[in-house]
N, C-alpha and C positions, 0 to 999 in steps of 0.2 A: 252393037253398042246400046248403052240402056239411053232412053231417053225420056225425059216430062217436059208437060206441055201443058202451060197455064194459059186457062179462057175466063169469059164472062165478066172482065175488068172493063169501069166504066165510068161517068160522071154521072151523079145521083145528087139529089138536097138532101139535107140531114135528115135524119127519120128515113128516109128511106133503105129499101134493101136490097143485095145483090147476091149472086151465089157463083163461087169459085169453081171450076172445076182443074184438077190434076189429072190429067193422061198422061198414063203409061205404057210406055212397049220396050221390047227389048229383051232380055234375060234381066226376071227380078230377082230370083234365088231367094224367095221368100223373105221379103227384109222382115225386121220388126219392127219397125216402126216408118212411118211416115210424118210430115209434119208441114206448117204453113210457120213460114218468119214474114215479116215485113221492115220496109228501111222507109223513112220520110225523107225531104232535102233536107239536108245537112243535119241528120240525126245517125246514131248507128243502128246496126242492122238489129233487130227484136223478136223474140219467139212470141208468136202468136197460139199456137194450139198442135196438138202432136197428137194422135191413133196408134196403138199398136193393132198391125194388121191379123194378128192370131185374132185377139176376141174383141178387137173394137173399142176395147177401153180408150177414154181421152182424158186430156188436161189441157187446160185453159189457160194462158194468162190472166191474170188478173183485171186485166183492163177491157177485156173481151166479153169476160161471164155473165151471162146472161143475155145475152146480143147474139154470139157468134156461137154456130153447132160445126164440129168438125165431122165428116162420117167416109163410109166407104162404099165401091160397089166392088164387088169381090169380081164378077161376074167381068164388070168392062174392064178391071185395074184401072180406077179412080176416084180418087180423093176429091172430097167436097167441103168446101167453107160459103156455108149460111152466115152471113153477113145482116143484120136487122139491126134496126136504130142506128142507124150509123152517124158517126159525129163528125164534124169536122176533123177532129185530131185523125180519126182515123185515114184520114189521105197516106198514100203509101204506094208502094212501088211493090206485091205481092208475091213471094217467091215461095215453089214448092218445092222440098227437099224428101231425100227418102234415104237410107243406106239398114244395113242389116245388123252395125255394131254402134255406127258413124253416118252421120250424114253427107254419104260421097256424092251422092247426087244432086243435080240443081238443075231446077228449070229459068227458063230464059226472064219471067216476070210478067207480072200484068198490072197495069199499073188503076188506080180507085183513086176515084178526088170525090169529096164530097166538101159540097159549098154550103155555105150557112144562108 
């Protein structure tokens, strides 16, 4: 059974930065894409940034750019989210998804506060 596994979630002050990581194991059958959403309390859930695993290309939300780098290690199968300037808004409850058509997968969550 496939499974992700979100680390490095944490409290920070604003400006500062944190870096995501997504483990994977299991049968990945080479997805194409992988991605990071985030949900705040009592907000809905939000795409934050997405990697196609062929060649790395990404896309940003727009509230992210320039702050946050999504990338990969091909090597460990793991997803990373650089997180820099962080803002208050950004508090969230961090989730890593991945599927090959769809995002069938989901990790358990890490959750980020950052205080002002």
């Amino acid at each position: 059974q496939v499974q992700l596994v979100e680390s490095g979630g944490g409290s920070v002050q604003a400006g500062g930065s944190l870096r995501l990581s997504c483990a994977v194991s299991g049968r990945t059958n080479k997805w194409y894409q992988m991605a990071w959403f985030r949900q705040a309390p009592g907000k809905e859930r939000e795409f934050v940034a997405t990697i196609k695993w062929s060649d790395g290309t990404t896309v940003l939300a727009d509230s992210v750019k320039g702050r946050f780098t999504i990338s990969r290690d091909n090597a460990k199968n793991t997803v990373y989210l650089q997180m820099n300037s962080l803002k208050p808004e950004d508090t969230a409850v961090y989730y890593c998804a991945a599927g090959e058509s769809a995002y069938d997968y989901w990790g358990q969550g890490t959750q980020v506060t950052v205080s002002s």
